[in-house]
C-alpha positions as CSV (number, residue, x, y, z in Angstrom):
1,X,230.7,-64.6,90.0
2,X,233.8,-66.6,89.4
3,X,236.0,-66.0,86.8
4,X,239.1,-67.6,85.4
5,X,241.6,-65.8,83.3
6,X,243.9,-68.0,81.1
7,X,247.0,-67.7,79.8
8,X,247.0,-63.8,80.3
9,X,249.7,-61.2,80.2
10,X,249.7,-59.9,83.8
11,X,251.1,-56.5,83.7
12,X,252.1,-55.2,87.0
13,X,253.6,-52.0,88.0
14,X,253.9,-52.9,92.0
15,X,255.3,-56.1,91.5
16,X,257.3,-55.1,88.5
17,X,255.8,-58.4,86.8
18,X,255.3,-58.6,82.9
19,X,254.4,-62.4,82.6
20,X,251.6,-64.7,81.7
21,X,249.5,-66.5,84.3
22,X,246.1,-68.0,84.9
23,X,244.1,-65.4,87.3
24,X,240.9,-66.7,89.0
25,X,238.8,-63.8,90.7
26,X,235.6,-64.3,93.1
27,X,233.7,-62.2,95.2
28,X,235.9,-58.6,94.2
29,X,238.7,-60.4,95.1
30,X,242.3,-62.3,93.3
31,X,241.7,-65.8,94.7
32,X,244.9,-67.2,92.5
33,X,247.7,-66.2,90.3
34,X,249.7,-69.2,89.0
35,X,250.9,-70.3,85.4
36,X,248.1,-72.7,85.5
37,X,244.7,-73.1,87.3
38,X,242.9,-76.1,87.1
39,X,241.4,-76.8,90.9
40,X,238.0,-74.9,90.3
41,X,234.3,-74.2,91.2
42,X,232.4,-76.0,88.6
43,X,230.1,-72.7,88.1
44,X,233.6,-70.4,87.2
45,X,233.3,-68.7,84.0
46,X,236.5,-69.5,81.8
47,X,238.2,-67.0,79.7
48,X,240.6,-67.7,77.4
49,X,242.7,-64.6,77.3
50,X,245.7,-65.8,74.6
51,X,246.4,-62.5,73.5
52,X,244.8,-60.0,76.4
53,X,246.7,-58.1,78.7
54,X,245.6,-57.7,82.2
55,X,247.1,-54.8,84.9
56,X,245.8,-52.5,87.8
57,X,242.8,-50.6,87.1
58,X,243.8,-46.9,85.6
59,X,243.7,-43.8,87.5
60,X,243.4,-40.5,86.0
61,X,244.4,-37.7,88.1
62,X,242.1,-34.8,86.4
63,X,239.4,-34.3,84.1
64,X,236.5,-32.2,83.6
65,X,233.2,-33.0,84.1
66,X,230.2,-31.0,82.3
67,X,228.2,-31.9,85.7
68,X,226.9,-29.7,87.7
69,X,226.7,-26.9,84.9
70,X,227.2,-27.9,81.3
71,X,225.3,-30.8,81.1
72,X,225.1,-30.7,77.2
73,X,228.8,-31.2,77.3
74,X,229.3,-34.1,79.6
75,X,226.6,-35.4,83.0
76,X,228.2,-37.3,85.5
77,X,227.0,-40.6,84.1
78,X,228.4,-40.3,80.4
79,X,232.0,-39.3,81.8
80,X,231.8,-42.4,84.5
81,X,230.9,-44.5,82.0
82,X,233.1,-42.9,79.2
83,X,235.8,-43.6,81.9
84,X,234.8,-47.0,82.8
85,X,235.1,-47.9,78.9
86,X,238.6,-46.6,78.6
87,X,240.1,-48.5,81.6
88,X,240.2,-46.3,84.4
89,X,238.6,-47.5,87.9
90,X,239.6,-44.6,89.8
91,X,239.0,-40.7,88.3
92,X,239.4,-37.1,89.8
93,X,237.3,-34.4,88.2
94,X,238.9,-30.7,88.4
95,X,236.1,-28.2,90.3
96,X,235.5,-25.5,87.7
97,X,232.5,-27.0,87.7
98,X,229.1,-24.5,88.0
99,X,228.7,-24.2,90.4
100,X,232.7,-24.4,91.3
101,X,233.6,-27.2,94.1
102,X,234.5,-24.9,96.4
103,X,232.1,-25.3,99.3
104,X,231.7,-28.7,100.7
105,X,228.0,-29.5,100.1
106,X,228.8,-29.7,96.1
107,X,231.5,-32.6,97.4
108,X,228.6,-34.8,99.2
109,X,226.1,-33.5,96.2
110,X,228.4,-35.0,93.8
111,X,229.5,-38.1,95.7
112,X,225.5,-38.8,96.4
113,X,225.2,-38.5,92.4
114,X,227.5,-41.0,91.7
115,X,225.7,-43.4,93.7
116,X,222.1,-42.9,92.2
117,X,223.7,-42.9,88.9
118,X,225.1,-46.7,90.0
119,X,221.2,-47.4,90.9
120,X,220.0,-45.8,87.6
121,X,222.4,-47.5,85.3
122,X,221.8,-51.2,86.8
123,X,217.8,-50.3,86.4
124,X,218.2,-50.1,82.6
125,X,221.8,-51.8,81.9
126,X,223.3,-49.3,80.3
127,X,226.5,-49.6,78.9
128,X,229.2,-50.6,79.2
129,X,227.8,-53.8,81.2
130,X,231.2,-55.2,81.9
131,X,232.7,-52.5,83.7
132,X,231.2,-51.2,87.1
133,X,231.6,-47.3,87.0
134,X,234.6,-45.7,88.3
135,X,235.5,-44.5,92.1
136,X,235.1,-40.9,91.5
137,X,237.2,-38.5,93.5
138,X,236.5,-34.6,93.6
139,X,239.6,-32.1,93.4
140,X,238.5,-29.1,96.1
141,X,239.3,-25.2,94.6
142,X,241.5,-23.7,96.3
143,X,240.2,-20.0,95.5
144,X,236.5,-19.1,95.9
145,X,234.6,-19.8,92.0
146,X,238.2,-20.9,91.1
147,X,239.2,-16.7,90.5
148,X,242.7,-16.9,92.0
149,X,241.6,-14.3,94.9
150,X,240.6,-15.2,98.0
151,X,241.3,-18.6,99.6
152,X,238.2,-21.2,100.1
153,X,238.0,-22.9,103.5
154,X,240.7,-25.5,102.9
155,X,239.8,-27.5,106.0
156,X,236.2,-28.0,105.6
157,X,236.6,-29.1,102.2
158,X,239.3,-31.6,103.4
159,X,236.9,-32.6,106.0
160,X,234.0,-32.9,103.0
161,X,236.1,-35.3,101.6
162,X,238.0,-33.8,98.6
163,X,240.6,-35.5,97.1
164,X,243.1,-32.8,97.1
165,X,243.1,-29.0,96.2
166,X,243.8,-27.4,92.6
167,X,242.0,-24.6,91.2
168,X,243.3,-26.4,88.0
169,X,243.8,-22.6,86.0
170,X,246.9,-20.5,86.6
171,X,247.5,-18.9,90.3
172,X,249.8,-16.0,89.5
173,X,249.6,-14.1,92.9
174,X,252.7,-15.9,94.2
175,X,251.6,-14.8,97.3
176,X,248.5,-16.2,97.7
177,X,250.5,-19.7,96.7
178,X,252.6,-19.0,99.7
179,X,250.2,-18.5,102.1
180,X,248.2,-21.9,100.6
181,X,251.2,-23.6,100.7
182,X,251.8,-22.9,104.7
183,X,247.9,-23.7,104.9
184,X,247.8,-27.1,103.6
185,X,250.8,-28.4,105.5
186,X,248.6,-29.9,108.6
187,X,245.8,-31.2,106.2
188,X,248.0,-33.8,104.4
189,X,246.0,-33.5,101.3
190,X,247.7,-33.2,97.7
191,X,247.8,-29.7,96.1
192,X,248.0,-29.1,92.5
193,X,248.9,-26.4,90.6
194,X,248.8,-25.2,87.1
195,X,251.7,-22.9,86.4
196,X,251.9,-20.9,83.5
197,X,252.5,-16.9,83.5
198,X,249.4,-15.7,81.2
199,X,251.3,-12.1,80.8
200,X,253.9,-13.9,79.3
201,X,251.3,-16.7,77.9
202,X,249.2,-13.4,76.7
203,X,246.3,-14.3,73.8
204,X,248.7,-17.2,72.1
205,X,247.2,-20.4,71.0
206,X,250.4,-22.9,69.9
207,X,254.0,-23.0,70.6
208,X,256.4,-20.0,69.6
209,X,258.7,-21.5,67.2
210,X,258.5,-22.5,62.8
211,X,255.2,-23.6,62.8
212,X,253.4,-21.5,64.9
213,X,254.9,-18.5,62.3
214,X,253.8,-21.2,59.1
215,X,250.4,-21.1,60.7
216,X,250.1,-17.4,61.4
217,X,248.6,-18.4,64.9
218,X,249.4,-16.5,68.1
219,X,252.9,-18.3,70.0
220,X,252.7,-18.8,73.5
221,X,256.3,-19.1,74.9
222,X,258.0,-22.2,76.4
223,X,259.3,-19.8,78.9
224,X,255.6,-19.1,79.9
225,X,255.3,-22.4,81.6
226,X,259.5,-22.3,82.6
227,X,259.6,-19.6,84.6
228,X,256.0,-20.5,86.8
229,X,257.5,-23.8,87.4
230,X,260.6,-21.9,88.5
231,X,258.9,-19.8,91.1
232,X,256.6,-22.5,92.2
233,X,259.9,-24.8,93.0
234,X,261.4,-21.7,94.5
235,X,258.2,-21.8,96.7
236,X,258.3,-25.2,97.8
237,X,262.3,-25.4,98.5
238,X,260.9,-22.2,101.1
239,X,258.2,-23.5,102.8
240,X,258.8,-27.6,102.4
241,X,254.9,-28.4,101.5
242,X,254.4,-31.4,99.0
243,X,253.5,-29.9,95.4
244,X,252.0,-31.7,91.9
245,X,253.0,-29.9,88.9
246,X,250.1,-30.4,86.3
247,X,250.2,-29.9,82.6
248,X,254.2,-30.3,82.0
249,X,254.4,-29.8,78.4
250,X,258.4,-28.6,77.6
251,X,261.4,-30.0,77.4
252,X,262.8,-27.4,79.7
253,X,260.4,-27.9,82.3
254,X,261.1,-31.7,82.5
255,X,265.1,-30.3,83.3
256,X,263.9,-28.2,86.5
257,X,261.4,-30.9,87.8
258,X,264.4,-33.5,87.2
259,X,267.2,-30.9,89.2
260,X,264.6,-30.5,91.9
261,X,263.5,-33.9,92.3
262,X,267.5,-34.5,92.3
263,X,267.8,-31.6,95.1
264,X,265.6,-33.6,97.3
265,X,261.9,-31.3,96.7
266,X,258.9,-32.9,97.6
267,X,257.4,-32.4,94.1
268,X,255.5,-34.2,92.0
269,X,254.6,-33.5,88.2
270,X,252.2,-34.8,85.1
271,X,251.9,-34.7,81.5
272,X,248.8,-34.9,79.8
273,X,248.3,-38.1,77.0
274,X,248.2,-35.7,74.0
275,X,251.6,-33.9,74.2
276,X,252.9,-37.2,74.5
277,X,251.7,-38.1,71.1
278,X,251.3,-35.1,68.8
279,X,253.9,-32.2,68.5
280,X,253.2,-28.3,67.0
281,X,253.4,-30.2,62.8
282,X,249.9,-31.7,63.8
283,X,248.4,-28.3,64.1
284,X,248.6,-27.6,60.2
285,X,245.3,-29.2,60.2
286,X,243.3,-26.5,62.1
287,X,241.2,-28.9,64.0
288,X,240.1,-27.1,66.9
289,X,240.6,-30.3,69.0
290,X,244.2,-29.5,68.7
291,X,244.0,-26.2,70.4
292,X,245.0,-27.2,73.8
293,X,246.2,-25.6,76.9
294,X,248.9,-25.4,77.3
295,X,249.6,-25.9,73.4
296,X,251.1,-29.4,71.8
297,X,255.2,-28.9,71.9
298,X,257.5,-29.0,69.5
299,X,259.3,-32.3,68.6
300,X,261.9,-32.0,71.6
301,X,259.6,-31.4,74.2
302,X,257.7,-34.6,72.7
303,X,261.0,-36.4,73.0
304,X,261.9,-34.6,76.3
305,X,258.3,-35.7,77.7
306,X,258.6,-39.1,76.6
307,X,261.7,-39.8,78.1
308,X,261.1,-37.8,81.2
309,X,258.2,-40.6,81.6
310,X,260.7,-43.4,81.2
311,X,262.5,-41.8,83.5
312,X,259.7,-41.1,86.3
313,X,260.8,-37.8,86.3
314,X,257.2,-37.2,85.2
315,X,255.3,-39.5,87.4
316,X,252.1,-39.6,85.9
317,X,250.0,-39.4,82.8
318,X,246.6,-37.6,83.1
319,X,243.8,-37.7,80.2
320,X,242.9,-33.9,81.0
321,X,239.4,-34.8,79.2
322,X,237.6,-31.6,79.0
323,X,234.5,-31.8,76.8
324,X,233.0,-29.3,74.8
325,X,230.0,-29.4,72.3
326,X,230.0,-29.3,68.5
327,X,229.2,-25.7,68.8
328,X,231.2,-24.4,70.9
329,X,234.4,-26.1,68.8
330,X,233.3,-25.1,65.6
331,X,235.0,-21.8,65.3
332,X,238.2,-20.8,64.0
333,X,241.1,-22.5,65.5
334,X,242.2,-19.2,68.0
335,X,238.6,-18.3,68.7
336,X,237.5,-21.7,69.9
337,X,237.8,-23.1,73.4
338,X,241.0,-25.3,73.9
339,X,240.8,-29.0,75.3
340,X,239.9,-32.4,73.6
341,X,238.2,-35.5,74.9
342,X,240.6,-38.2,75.8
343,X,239.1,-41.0,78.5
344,X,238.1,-43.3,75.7
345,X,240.7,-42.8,73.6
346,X,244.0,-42.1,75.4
347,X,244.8,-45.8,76.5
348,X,244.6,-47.5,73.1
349,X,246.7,-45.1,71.3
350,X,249.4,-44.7,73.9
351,X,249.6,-48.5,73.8
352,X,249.1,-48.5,69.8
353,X,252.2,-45.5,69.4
354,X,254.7,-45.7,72.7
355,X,254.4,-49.3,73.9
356,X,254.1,-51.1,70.6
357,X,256.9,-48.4,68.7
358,X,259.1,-49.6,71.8
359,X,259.0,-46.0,73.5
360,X,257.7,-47.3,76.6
361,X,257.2,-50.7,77.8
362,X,254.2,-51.6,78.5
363,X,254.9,-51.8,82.6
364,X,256.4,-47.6,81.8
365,X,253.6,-46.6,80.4
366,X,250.7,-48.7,83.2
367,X,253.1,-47.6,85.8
368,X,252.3,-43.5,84.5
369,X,248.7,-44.5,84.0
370,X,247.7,-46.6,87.2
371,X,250.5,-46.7,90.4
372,X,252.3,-43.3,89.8
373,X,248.9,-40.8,89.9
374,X,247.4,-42.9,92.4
375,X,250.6,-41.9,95.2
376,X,250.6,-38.5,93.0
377,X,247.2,-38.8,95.1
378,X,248.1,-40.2,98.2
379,X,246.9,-43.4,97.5
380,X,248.0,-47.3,96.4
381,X,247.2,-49.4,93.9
382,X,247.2,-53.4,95.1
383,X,249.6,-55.5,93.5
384,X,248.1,-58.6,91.3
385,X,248.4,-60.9,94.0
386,X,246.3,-63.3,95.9
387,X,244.2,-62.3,98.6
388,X,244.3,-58.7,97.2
389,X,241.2,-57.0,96.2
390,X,240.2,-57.2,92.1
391,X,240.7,-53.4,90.7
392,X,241.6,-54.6,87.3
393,X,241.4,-53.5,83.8
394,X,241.7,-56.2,80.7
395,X,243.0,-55.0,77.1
396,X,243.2,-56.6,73.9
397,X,246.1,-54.5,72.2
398,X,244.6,-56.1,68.5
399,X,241.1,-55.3,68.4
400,X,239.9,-52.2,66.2
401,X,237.0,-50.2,66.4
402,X,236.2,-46.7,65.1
403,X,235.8,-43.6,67.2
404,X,232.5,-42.1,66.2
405,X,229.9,-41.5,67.8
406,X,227.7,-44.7,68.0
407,X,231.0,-45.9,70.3
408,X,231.7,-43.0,72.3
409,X,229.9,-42.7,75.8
410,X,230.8,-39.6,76.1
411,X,228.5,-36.9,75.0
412,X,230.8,-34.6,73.2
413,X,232.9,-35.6,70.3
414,X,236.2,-32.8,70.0
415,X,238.6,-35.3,69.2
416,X,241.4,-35.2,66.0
417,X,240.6,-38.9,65.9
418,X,237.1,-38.8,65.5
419,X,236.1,-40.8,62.1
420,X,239.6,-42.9,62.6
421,X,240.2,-46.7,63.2
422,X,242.4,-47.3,66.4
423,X,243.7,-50.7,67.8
424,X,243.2,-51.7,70.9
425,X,240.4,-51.4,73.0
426,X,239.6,-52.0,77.2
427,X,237.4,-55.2,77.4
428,X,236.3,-55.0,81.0
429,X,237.7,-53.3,84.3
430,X,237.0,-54.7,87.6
431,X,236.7,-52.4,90.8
């Protein structure tokens, strides 16, 4: 198929481009990017995109996936295609799976998956028809059923074809990250890690401060997260092996990742889409969806967050969606599992609240959610250019819909937003 784009914003972190153009794609690939287009097949389908933004195809550097193992939460297919509707072309899912992706027959299992799921899906057009499913990449454990104990085989999994290696829960036998850390330095493969000290973390479900006393619910610490991320970078100065930081969620934190970064470390880090938005006042609701780990900060880690973003300090926003049924989220607040679903949802309201509030601009915030995970991954995103291939995603900042579940392709609904209008919406993704 051809296809001509008109008069569409062309957002584009690579070439640092935030103009309008005419793009004509054919074949997978940008044939032309010029203010107007008029030499043409006569069969090309024209769009007039007045309105539409158009930028790299997302990339979300972790989620969960209720496949293989808690297939009522989330299969394979419904989180592709939940992904595919929120933008993203490219998605990593984290391997406390069940079984745990820590041997590498459950890395070809899954990859083999994916592709009979493509067959399935064009057998009886399922939804949504627009948007080809994802490239799905598969995080390798780095300890045996993700336990924090005893070391998988790193190599073979790299050889399987793993993305990169996080067990994505707290490694606290410091160690044990040494010894991975000296490990992974001839494999070239990203390593991620989680830190958080759950002694200090201990059975808290929000952030110490006001509200967490307001609320009578269990405070975890900032200094919880501080003080891993302190001993990881002490780690990484030591031994020199490239390290993500995932889950950066305090305004401290953001200070050693910037000194770090500034002392020349070969780190990484990430935030994840909600503590960008919401700070420890939303949790006067209850709503178990806001139970996250770690917990939502309070408002100066939202602003130190957001500006550590700007800055690329934080290189990269990850959706973090981890799926849960009705069931298990219907408890009380401390009692129920914490994560939220996020792959349809986080691209709209990031736009609707940080681009379109004048937080971010819109090339900040694409940059954090397409060109900065992919290198967080070891991997490039093509600039919007002739010649180059067509891993696009197009997104009309106006249009509303409502977040329920007749529009969700995701099986699981633990969401604050759920019942809510949003603007904005992903119109089609190209990969």
């Amino acid at each position: 198929m051809i296809e001509l784009l008109q008069k569409v914003r062309v957002i584009d972190p690579v070439s640092q481009i935030d103009e309008l153009f005419d793009v004509l794609i054919a074949d997978g690939y940008i044939q032309a990017v010029a203010s107007h287009i008029s030499d043409i097949h006569s069969d090309t389908k024209i769009r007039d995109c007045q309105g539409l933004v158009l930028g790299p195809g997302l990339v979300d550097l972790y989620s969960h996936s209720g496949e293989p193992g808690f297939e009522e939460r989330e299969t394979l297919l419904s989180f592709l295609q939940a992904a595919a509707a929120g933008g993203f072309t490219r998605v990593s899912i984290l391997p406390d799976t069940s079984p745990v992706i820590d041997h590498p027959a459950l890395v070809a299992q899954l990859q083999q998956k994916r592709r009979g799921d493509i067959r399935d899906r064009e057998k009886i057009n399922l939804a949504p028809p627009a948007s080809p499913l994802p490239l799905l990449h598969v995080w390798g454990a780095i300890t045996l059923d993700v336990a924090g104990k005893q070391m998988t085989e790193l190599a073979d999994l790299a050889a399987a074809g793993v993305v990169g290696f996080t067990d994505g829960k707290p490694l606290e036998n410091l160690a044990l990250v040494r010894r991975v850390l000296e490990y992974l330095q001839p494999l070239g493969k990203p390593v991620a890690f989680w830190p958080s000290d759950r002694q200090l973390a201990a059975n808290g479900v929000m952030r110490e401060g006001p509200d967490a006393l307001r609320f009578g619910l269990p405070p975890i610490p900032a200094s919880a997260e501080t003080t891993a991320i302190a001993a990881m970078l002490e780690l990484v100065a030591t031994i020199g092996t490239p390290v993500h930081i995932m889950r950066v969620s305090t305004a401290r934190s953001v200070e050693l990742i910037a000194s770090a970064k500034a002392a020349g470390l070969p780190i990484t880090a990430s935030t994840t889409w909600m503590h960008l938005l919401l700070d420890t006042k939303a949790v006067k609701s209850y709503h178990t969806s806001l139970h996250l780990d770690p917990p939502l900060g309070n408002s100066r880690d939202v602003v130190a967050l957001r500006a550590g973003v700007r800055a690329g300090v934080i290189d990269a926003i990850a959706i973090d969606h981890t799926p849960y049924s009705y069931e298990e989220k219907v408890q009380a607040f401390a009692e129920a599992p914490a994560g939220a679903i996020g792959l349809e949802l986080a691209f709209p309201l990031l736009w609707q609240y940080l681009v379109e509030t004048e937080e971010l601009t819109a090339l900040e915030l694409w940059r954090a959610l397409s060109t900065s995970p992919a290198e967080c991954l070891g991997q490039k995103v093509s600039a919007i250019l002739p010649h180059q291939p067509a891993e696009l995603t197009l997104f009309d900042p106006q249009q509303s819909w409502k977040v329920e579940r007749k529009s969700l392709y995701t099986l699981s609904q633990n969401t604050p937003w759920l019942g809510q209008q949003l603007k904005g919406h992903v119109l089609q993704t190209w990969c």
